[in-house]
C-alpha positions in Angstrom: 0.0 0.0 0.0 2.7 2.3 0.9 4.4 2.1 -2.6 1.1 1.7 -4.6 0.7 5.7 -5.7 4.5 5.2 -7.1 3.7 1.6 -8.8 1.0 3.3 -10.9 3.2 6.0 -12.2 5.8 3.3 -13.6 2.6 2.0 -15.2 2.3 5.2 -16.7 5.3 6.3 -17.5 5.9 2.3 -19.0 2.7 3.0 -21.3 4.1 6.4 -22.5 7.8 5.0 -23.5 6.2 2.3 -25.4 3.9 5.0 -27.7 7.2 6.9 -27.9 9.2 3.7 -28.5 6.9 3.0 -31.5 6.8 6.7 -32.7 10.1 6.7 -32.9 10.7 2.9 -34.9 7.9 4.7 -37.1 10.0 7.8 -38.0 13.0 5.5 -38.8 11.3 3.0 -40.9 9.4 6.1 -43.0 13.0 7.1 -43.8 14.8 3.6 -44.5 11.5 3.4 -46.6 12.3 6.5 -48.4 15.7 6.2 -48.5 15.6 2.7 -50.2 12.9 3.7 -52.5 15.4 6.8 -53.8 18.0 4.6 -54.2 16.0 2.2 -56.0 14.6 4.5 -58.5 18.3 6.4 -58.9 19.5 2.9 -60.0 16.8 1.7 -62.0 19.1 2.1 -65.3 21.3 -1.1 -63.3 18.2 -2.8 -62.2 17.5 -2.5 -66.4 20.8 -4.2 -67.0 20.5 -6.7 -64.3 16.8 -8.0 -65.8 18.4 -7.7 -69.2 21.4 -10.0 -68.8 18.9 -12.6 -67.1 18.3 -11.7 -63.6 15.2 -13.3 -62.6 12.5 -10.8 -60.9 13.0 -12.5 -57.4 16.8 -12.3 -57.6 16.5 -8.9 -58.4 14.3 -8.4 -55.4 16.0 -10.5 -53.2 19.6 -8.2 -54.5 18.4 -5.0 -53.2 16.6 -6.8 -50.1 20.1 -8.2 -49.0 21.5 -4.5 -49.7 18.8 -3.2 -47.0 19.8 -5.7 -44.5 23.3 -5.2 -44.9 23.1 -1.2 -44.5 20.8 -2.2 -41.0 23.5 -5.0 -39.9 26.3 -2.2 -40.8 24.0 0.4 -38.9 23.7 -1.8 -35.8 27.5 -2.3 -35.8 28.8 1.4 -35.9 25.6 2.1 -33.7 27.7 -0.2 -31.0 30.7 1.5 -31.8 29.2 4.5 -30.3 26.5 3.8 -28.6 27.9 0.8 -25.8 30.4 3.6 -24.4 27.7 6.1 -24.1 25.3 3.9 -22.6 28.1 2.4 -20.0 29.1 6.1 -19.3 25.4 7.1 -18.5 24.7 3.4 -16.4 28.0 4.8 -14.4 27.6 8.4 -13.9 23.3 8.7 -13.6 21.1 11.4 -15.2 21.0 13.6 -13.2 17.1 15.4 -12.7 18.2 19.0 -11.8 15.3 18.6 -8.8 14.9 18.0 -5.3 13.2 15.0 -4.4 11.1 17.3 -2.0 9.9 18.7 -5.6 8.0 15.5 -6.9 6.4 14.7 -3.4 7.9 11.5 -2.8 11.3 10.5 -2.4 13.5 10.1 -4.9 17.0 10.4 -5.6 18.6 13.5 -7.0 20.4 11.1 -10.0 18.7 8.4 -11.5 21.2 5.4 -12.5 19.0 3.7 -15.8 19.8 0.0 -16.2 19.9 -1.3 -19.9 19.5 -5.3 -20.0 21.3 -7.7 -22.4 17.4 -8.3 -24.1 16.1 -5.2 -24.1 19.0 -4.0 -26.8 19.2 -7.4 -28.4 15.5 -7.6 -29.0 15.1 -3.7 -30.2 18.6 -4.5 -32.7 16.2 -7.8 -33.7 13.5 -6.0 -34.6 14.8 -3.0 -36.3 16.6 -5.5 -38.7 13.7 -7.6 -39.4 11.9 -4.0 -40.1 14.5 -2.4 -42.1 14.0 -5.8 -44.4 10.6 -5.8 -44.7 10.5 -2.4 -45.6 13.8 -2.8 -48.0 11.7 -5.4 -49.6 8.4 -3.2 -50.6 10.0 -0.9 -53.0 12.5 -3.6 -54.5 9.2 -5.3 -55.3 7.4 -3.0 -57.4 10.7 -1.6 -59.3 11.2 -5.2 -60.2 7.9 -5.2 -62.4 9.6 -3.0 -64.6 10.0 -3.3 -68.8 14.0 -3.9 -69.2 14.0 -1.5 -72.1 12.1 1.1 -70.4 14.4 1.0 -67.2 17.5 0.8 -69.3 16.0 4.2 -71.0 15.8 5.8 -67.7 11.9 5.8 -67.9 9.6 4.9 -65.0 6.4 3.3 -65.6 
């Protein structure tokens, strides 16, 4: 009973992160989206060449998927580069809140310390690979439909 008022608040704030969380995996995948379907069109003169000289639709697909998956795994490794020092740095020094505890009307420290766990980062690396695939794999789809001749012209459909 003593705890319960603070118990609920975690529930809150836990409800609040996760519609962050997911605005935020939104935002990203919008711009792999857009970013792969750029890239796609920009190259659709190779893509052309590659359907020309025999590439079957599903390799070409399955080509520019791999590519996507590739630029997430190569993401997620210089995002360690960077990102395992800063998050060992904040674990060891806190965040601070710039408030007295007497400010929130409960106790509460001065400096929170935040704890990441081995599957919390695994399972958000996971997903934002299997996402950055799928979405690689949309526009590689449709581009893929294309007339040789016209995409070896320069001309979308």
């Amino acid at each position: 009973k003593l705890v319960s008022e603070v118990d609920e608040m975690i529930k809150t704030k836990s409800v609040g992160q996760s519609i962050f969380y997911s605005i935020l995996l939104i935002l990203a995948l919008l711009a792999i989206f857009d970013t792969q379907v750029l890239s796609i069109f920009r190259r659709q003169k190779e893509i052309g060449t590659y359907i020309a000289l025999g590439y079957t639709r599903r390799e070409v697909v399955f080509l520019f998927t791999v590519e996507g998956a590739m630029h997430a795994v190569l993401a997620a490794v210089v995002g360690a580069l960077y990102g395992i020092p800063f998050l060992m740095w904040f674990a060891k020094k806190g965040i601070s809140l710039g408030m007295s505890s007497a400010d929130y009307g409960f106790a509460i420290a001065d400096t929170m310390y935040p704890v990441y766990s081995g599957s919390l980062i695994a399972g958000t690396t996971l997903l934002v690979l299997i996402a950055t695939t799928i979405v690689s794999y949309w526009p590689s789809r449709r581009i893929a439909r294309m007339n040789p001749t016209e995409a070896l012209r320069g001309k979308l459909q």
